[in-house]
Biopython code that builds the backbone (N, CA, C, O; Angstrom):
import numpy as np
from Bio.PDB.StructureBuilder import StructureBuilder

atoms = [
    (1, "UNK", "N", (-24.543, -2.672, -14.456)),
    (1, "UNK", "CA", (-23.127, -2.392, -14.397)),
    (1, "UNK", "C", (-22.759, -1.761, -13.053)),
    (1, "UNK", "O", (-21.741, -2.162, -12.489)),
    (2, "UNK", "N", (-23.533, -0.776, -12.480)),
    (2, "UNK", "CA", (-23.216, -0.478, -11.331)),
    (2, "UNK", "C", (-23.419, -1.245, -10.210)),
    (2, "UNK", "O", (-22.692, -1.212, -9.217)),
    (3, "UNK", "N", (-24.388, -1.930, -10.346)),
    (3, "UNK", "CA", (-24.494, -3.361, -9.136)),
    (3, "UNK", "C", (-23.178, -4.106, -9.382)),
    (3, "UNK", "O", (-22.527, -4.513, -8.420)),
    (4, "UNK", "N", (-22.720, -4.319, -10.781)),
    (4, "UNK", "CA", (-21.532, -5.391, -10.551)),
    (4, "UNK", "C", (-20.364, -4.510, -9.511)),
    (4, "UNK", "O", (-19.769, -4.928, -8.519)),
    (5, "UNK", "N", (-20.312, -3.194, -10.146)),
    (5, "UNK", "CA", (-19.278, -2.962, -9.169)),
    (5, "UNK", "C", (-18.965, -2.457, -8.105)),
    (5, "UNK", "O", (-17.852, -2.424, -7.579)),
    (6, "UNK", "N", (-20.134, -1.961, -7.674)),
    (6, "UNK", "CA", (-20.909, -2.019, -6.173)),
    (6, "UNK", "C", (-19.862, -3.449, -5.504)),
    (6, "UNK", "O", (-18.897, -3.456, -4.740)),
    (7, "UNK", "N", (-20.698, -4.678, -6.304)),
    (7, "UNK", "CA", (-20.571, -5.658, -5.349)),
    (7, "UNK", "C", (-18.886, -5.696, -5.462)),
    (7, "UNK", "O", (-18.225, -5.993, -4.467)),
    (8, "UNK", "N", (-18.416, -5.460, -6.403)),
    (8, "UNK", "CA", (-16.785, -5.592, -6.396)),
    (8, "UNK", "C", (-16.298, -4.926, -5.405)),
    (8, "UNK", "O", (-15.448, -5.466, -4.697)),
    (9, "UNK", "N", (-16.722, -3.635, -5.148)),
    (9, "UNK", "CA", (-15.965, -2.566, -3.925)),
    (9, "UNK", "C", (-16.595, -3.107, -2.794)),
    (9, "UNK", "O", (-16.036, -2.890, -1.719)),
    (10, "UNK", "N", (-17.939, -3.957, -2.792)),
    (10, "UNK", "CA", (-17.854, -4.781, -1.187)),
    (10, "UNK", "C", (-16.582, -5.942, -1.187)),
    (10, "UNK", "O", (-15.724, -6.283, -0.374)),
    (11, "UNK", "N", (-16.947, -6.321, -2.495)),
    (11, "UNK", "CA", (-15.881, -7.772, -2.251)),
    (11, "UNK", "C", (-14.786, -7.704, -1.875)),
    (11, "UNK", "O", (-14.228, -8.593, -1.232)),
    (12, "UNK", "N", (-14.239, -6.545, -2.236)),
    (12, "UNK", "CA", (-12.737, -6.020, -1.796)),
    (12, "UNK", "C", (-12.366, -5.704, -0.682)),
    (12, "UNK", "O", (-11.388, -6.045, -0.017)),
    (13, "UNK", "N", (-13.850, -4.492, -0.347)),
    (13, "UNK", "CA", (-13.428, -3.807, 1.489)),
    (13, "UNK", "C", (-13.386, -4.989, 2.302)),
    (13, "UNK", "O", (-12.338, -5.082, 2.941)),
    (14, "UNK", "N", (-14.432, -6.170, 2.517)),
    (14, "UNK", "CA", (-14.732, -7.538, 2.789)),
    (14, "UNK", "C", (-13.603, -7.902, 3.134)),
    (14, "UNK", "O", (-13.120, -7.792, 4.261)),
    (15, "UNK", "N", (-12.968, -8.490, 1.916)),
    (15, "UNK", "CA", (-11.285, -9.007, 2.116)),
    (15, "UNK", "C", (-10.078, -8.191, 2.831)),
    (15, "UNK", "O", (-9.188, -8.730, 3.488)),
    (16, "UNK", "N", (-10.205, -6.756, 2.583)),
    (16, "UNK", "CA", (-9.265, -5.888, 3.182)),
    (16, "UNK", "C", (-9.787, -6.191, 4.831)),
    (16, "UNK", "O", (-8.975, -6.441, 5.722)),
    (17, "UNK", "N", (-11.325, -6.117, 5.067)),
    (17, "UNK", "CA", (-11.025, -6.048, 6.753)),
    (17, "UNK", "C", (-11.172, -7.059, 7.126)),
    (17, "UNK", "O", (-11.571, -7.042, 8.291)),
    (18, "UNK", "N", (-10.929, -9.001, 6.315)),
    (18, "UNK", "CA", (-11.008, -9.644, 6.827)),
    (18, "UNK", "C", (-9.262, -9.787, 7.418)),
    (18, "UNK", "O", (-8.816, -10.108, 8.519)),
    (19, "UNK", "N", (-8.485, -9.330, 5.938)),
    (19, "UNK", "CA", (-7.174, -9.269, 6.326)),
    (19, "UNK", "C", (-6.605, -8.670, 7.521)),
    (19, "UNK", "O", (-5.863, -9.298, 8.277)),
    (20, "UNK", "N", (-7.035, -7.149, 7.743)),
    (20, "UNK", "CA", (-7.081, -6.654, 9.035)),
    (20, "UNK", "C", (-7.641, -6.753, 10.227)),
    (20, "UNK", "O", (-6.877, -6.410, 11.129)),
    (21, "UNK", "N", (-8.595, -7.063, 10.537)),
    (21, "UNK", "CA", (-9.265, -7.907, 11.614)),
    (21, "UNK", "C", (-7.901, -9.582, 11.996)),
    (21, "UNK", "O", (-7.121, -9.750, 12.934)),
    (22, "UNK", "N", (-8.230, -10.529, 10.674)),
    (22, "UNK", "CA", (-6.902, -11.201, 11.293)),
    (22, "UNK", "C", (-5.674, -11.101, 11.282)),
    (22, "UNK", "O", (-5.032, -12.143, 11.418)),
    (23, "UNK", "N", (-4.941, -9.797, 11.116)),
    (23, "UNK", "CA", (-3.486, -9.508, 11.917)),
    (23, "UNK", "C", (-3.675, -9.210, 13.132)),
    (23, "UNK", "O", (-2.905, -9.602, 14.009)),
    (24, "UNK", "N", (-4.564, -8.586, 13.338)),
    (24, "UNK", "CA", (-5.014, -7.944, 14.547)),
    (24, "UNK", "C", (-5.123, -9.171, 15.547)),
    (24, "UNK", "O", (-4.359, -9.403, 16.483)),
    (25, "UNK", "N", (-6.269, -9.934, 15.145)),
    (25, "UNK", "CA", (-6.288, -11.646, 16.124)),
    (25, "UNK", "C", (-4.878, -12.126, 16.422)),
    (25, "UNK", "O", (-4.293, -12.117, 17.506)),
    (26, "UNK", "N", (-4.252, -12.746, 14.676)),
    (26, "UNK", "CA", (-3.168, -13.456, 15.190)),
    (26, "UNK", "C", (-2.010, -12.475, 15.985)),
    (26, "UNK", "O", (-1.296, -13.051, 16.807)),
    (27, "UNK", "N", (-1.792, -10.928, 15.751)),
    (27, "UNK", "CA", (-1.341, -10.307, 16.804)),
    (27, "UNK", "C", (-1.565, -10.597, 18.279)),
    (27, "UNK", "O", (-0.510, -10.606, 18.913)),
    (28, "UNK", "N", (-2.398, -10.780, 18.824)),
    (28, "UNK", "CA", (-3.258, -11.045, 19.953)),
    (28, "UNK", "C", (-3.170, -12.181, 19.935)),
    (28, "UNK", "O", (-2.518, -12.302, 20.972)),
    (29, "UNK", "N", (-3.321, -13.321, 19.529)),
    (29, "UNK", "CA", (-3.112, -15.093, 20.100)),
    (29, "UNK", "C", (-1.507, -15.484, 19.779)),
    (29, "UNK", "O", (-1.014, -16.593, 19.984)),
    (30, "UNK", "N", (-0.888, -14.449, 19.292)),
    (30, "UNK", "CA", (0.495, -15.265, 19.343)),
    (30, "UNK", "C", (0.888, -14.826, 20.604)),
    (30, "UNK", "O", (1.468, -15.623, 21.343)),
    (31, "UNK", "N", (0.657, -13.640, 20.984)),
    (31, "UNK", "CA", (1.298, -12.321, 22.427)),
    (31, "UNK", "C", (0.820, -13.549, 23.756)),
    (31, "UNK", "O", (1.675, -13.806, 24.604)),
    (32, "UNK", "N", (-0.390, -14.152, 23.827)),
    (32, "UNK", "CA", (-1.322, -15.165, 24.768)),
    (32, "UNK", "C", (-0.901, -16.417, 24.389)),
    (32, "UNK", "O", (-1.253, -17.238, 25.236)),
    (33, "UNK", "N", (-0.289, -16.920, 23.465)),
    (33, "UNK", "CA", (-0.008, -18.081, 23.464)),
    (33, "UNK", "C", (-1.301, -18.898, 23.049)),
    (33, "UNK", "O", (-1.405, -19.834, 23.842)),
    (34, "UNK", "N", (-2.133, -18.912, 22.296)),
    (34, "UNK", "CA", (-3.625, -18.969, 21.778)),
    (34, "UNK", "C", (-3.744, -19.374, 20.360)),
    (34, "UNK", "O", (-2.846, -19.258, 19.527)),
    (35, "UNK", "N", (-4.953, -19.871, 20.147)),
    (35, "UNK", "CA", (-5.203, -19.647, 18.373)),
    (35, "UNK", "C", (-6.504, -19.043, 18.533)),
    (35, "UNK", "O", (-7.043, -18.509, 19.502)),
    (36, "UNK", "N", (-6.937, -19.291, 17.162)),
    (36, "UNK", "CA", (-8.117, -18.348, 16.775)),
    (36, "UNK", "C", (-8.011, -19.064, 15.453)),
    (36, "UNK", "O", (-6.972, -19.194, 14.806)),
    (37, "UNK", "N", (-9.805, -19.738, 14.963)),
    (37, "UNK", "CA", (-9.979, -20.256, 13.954)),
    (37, "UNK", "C", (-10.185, -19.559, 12.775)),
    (37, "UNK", "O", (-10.835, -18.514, 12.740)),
    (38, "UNK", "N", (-9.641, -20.102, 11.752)),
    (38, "UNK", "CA", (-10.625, -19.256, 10.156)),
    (38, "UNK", "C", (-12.019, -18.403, 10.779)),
    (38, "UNK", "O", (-12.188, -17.191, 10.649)),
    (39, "UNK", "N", (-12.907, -19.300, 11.442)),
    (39, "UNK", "CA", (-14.387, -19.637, 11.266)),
    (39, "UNK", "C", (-14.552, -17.925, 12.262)),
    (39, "UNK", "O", (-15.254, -16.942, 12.025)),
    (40, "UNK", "N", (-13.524, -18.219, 13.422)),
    (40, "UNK", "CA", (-13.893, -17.238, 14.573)),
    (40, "UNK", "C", (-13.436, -15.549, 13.873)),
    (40, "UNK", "O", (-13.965, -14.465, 14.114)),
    (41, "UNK", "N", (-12.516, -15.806, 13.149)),
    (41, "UNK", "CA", (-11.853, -14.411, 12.636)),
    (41, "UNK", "C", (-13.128, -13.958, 11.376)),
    (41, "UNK", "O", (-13.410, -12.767, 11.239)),
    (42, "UNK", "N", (-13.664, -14.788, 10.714)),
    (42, "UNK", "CA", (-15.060, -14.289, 9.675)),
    (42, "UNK", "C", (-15.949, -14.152, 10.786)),
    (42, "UNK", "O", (-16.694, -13.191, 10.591)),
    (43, "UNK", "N", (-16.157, -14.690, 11.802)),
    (43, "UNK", "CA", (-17.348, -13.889, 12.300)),
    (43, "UNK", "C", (-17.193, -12.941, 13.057)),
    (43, "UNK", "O", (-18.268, -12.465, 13.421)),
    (44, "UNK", "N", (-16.040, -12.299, 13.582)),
    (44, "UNK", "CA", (-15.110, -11.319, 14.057)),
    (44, "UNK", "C", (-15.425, -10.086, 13.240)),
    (44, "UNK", "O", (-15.856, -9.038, 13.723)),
    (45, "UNK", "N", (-15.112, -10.353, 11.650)),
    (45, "UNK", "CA", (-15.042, -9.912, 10.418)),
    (45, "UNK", "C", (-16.391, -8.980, 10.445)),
    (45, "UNK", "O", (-16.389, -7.760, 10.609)),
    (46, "UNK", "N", (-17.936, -10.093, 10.183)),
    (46, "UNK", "CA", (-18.733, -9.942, 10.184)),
    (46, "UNK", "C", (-19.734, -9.083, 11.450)),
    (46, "UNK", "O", (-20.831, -8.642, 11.105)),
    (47, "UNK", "N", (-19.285, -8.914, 12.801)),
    (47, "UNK", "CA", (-19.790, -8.365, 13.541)),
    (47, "UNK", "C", (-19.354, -7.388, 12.999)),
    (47, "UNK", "O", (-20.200, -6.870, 12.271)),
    (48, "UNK", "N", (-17.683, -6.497, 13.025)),
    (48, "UNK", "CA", (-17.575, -5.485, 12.591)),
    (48, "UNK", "C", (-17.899, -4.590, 11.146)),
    (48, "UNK", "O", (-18.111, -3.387, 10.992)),
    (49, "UNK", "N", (-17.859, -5.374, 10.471)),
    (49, "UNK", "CA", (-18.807, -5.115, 9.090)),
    (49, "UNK", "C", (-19.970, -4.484, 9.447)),
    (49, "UNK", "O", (-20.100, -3.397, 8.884)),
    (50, "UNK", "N", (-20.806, -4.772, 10.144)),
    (50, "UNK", "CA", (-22.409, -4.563, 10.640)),
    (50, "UNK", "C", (-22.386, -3.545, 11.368)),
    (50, "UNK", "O", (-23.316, -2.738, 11.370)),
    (51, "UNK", "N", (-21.131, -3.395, 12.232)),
    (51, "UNK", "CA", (-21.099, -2.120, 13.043)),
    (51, "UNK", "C", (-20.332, -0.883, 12.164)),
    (51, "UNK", "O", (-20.425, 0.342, 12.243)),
    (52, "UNK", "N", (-19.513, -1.796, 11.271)),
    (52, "UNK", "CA", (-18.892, -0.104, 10.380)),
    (52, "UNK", "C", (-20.291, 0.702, 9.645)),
    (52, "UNK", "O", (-20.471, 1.903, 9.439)),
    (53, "UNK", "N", (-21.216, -0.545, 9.341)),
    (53, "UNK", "CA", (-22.391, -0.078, 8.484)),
    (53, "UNK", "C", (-23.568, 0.522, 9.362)),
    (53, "UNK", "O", (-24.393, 1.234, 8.791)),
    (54, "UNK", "N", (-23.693, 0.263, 10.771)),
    (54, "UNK", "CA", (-24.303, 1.236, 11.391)),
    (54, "UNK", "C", (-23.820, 2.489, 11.736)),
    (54, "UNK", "O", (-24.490, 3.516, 11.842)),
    (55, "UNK", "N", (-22.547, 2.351, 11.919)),
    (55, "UNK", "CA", (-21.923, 3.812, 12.237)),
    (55, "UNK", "C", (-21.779, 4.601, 11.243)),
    (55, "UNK", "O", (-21.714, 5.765, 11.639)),
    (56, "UNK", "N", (-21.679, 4.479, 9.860)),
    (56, "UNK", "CA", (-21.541, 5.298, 8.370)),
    (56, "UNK", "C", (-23.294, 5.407, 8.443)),
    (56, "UNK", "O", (-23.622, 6.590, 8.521)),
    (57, "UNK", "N", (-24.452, 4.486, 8.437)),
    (57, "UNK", "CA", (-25.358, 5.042, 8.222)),
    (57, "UNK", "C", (-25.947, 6.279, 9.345)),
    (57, "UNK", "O", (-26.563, 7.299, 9.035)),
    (58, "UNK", "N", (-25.476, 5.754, 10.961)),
    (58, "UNK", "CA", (-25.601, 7.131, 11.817)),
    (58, "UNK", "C", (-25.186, 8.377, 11.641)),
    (58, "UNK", "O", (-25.845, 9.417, 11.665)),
    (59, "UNK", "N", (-23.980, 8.200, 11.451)),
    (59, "UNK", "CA", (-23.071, 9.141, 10.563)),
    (59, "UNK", "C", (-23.653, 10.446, 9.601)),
    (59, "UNK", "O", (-23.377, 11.643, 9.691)),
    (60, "UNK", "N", (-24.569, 9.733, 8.643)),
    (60, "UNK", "CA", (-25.020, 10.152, 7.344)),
    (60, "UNK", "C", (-26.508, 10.671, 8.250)),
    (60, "UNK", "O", (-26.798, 11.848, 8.038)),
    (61, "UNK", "N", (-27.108, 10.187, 8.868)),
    (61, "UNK", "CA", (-28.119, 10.572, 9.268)),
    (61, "UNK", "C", (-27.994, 11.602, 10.224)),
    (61, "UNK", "O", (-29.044, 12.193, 10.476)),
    (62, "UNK", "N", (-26.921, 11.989, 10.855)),
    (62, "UNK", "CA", (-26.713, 13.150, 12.061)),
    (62, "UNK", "C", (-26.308, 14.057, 10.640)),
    (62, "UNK", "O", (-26.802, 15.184, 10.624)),
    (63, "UNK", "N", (-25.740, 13.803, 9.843)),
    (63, "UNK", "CA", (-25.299, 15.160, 9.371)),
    (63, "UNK", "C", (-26.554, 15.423, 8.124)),
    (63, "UNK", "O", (-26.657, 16.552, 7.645)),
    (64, "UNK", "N", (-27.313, 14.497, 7.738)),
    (64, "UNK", "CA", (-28.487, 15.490, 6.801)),
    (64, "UNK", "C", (-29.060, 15.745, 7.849)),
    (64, "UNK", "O", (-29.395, 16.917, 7.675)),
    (65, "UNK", "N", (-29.393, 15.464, 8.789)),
    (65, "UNK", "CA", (-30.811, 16.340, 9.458)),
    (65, "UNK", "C", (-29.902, 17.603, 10.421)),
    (65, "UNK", "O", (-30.439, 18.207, 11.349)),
    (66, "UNK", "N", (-28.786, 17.785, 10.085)),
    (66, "UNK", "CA", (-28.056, 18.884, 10.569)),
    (66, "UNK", "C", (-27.721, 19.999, 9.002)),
    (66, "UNK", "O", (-26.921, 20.935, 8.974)),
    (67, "UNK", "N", (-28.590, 19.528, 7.857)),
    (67, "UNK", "CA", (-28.662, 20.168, 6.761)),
    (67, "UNK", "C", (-27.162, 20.141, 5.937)),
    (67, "UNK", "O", (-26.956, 20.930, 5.014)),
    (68, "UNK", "N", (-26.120, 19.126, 6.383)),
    (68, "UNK", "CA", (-24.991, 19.058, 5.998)),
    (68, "UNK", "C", (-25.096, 18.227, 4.947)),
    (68, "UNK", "O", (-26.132, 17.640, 4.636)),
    (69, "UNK", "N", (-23.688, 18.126, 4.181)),
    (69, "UNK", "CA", (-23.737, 16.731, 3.167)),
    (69, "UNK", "C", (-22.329, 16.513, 3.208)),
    (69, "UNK", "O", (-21.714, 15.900, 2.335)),
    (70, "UNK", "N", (-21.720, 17.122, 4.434)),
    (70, "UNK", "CA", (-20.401, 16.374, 4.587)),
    (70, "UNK", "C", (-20.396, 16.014, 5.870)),
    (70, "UNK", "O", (-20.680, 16.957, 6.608)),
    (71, "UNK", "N", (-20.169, 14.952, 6.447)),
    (71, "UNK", "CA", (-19.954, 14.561, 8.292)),
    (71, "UNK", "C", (-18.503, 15.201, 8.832)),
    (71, "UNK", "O", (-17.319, 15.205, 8.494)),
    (72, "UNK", "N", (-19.215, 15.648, 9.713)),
    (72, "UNK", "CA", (-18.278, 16.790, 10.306)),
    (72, "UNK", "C", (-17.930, 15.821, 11.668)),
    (72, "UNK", "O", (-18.584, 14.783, 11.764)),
    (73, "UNK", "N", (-16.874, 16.140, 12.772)),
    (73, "UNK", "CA", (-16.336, 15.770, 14.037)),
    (73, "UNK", "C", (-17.891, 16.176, 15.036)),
    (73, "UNK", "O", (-17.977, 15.553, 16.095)),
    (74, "UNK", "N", (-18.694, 16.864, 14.809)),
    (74, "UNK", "CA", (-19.488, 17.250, 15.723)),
    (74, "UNK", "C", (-20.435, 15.867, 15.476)),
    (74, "UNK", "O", (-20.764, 15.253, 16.490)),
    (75, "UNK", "N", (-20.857, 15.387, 14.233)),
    (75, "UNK", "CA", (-21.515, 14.509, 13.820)),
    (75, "UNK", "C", (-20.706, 13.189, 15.160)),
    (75, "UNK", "O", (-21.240, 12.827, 16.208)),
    (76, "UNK", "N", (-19.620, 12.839, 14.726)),
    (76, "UNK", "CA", (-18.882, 11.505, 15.704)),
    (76, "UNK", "C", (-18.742, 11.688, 17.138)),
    (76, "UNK", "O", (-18.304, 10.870, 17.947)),
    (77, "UNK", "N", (-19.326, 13.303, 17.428)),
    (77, "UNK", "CA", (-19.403, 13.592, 19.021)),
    (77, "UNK", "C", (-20.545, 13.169, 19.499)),
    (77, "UNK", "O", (-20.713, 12.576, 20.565)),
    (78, "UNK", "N", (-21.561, 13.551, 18.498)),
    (78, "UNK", "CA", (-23.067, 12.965, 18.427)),
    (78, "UNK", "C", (-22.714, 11.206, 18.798)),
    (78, "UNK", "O", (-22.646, 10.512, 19.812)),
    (79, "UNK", "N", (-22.565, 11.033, 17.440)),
    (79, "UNK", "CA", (-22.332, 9.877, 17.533)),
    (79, "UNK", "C", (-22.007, 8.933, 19.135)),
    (79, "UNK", "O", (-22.871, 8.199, 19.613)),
    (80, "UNK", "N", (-20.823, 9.107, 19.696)),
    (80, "UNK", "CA", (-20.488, 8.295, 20.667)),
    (80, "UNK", "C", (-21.124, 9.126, 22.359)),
    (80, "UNK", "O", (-20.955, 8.686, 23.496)),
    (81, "UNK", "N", (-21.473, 9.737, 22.157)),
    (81, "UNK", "CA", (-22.442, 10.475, 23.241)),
    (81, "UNK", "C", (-22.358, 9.613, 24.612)),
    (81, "UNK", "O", (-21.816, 10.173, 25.565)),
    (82, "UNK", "N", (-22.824, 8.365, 24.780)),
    (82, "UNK", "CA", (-23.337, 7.479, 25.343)),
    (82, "UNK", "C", (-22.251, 6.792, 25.830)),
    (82, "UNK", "O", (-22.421, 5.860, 26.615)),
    (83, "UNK", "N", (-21.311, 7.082, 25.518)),
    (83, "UNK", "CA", (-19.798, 6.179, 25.642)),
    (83, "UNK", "C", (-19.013, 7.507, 26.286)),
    (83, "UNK", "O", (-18.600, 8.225, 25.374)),
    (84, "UNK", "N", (-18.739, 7.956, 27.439)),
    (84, "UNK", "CA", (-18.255, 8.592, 28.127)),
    (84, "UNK", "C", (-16.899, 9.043, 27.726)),
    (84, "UNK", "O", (-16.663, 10.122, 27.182)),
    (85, "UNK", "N", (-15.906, 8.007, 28.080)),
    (85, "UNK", "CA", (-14.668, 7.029, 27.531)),
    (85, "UNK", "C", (-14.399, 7.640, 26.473)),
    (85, "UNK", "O", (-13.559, 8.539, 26.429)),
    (86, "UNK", "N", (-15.077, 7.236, 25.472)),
    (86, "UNK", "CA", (-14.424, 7.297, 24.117)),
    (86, "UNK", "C", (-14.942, 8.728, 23.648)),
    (86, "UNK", "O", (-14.318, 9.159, 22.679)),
    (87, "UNK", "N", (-16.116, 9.689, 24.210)),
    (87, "UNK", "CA", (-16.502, 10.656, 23.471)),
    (87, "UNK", "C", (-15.295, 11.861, 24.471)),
    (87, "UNK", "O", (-14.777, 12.827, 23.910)),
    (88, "UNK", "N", (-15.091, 11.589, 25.689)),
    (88, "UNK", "CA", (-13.599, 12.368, 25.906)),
    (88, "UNK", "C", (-12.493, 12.598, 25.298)),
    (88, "UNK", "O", (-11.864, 13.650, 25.190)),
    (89, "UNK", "N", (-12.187, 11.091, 24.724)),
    (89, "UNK", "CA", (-10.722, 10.704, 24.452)),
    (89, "UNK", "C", (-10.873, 11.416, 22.736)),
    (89, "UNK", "O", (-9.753, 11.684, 22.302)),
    (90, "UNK", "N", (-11.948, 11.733, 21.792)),
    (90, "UNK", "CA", (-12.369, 11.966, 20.877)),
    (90, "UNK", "C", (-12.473, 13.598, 21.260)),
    (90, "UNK", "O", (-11.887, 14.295, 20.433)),
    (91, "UNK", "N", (-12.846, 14.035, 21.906)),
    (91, "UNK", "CA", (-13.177, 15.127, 22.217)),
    (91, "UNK", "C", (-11.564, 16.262, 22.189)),
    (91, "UNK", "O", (-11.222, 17.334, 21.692)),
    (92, "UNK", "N", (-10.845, 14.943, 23.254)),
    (92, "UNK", "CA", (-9.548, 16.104, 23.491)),
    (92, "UNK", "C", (-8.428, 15.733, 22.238)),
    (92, "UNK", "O", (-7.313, 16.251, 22.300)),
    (93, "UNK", "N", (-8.810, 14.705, 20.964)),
    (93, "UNK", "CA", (-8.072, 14.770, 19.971)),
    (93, "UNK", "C", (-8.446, 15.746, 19.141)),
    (93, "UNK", "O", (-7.542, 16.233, 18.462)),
    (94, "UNK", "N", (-9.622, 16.207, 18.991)),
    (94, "UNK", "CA", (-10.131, 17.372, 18.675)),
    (94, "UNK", "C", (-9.573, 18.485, 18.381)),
    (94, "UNK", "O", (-9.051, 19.040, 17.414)),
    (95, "UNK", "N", (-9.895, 18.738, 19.831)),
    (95, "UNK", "CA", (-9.266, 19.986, 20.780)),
    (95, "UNK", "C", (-8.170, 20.060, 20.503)),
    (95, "UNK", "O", (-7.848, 21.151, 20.032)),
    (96, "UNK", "N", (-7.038, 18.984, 20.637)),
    (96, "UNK", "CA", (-5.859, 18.920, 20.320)),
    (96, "UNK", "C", (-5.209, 19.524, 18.879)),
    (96, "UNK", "O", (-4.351, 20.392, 18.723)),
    (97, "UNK", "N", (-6.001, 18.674, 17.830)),
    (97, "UNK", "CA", (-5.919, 19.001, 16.125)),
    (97, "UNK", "C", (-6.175, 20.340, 16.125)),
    (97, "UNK", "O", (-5.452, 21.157, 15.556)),
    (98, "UNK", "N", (-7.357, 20.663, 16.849)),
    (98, "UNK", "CA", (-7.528, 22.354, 16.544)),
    (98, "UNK", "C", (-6.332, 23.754, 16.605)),
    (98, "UNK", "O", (-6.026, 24.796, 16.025)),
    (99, "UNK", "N", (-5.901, 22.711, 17.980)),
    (99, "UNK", "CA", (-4.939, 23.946, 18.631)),
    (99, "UNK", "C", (-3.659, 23.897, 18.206)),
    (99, "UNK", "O", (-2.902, 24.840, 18.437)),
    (100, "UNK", "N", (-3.199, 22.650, 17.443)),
    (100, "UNK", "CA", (-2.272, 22.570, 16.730)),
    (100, "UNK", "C", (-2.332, 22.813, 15.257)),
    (100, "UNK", "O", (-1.332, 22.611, 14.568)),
    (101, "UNK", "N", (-3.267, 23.166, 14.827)),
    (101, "UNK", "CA", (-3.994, 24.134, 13.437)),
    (101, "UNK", "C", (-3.702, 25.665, 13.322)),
    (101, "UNK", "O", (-3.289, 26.412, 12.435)),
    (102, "UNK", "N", (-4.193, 25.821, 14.915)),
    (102, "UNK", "CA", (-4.159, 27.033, 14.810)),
    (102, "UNK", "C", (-2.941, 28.007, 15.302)),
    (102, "UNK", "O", (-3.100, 29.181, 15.637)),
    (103, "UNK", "N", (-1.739, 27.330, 15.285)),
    (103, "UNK", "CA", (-0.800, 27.257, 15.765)),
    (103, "UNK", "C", (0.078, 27.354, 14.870)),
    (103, "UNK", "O", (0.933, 28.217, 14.673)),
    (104, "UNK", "N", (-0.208, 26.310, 14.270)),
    (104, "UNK", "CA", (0.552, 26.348, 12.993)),
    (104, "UNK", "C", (0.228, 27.573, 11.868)),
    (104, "UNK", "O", (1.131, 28.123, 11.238)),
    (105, "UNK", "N", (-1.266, 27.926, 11.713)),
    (105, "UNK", "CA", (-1.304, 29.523, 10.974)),
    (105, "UNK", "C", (-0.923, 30.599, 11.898)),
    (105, "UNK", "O", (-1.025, 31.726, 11.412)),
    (106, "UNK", "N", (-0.557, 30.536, 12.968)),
    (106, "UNK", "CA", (-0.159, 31.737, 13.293)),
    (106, "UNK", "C", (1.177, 31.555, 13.346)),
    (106, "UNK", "O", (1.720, 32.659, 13.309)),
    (107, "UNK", "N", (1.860, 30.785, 13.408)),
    (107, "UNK", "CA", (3.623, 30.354, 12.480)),
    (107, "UNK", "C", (3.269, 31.034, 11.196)),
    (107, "UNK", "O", (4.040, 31.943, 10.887)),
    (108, "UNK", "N", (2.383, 30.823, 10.465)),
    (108, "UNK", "CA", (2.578, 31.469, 8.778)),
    (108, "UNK", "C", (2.380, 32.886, 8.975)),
    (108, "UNK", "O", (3.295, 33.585, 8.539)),
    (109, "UNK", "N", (1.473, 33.447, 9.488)),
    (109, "UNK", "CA", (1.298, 34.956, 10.056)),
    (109, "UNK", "C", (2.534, 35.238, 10.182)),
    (109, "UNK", "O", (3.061, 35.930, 9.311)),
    (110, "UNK", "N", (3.249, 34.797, 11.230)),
    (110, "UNK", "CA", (4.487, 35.464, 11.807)),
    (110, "UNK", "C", (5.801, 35.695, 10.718)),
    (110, "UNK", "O", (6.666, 36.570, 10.750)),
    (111, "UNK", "N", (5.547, 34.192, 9.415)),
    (111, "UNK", "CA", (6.486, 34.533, 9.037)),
    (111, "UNK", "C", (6.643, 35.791, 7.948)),
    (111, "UNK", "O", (7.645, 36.291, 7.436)),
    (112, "UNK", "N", (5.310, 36.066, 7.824)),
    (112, "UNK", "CA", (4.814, 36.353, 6.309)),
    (112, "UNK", "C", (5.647, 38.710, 6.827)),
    (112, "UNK", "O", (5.564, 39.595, 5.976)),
]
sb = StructureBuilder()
sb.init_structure("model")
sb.init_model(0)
sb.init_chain("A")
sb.init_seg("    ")
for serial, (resi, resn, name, xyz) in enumerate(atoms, 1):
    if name == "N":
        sb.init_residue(resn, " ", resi, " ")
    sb.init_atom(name, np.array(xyz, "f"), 0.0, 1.0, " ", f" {name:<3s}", serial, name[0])
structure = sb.get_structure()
């Protein structure tokens, strides 16, 4: 019973990011004047599938051997390390969320 619905919650996410993956394409080949086949958008589909499933299993693996059992932002800093680019642009949304957190409780301080 739990394999069936295992495979149901793949079958579903499957379809949800095949749906999203091709808005995303035909977004992009209508803007270019372009197509993009069934065939090219499932294997589009399928690369990213493989990469959502390496990044959730990296994910899971930075944060148990960090003795966690929830993935924290430090875990996805880990994570993109190697990617300059994107571990900045990740870094100062961060930074950003933080300081607008903490900003916002010291609005409640003030009013209290």
């Amino acid at each position: 019973m739990a394999d069936a619905e295992a495979n149901d919650r793949h079958q579903i996410l499957t379809q949800a990011l095949w749906y999203a993956v091709g808005q995303m394409v035909d977004a992009k080949v209508m803007r270019e004047n372009r197509n993009a086949t069934p065939q090219f958008i499932a294997a589009l589909t399928q690369v990213v599938w493989t990469q959502m499933e390496s990044v959730a299993q990296d994910l899971e693996a930075f944060c148990n051997h960090a003795g966690r059992t929830t993935i924290s932002t430090d875990d996805v800093l880990l994570l993109c390390r190697r990617n300059q680019d994107m571990h900045q642009i990740i870094k100062d949304f961060i930074d950003q969320e933080k300081a607008e957190k903490a900003t916002s409780k010291g609005d409640k301080r003030s009013r209290k």
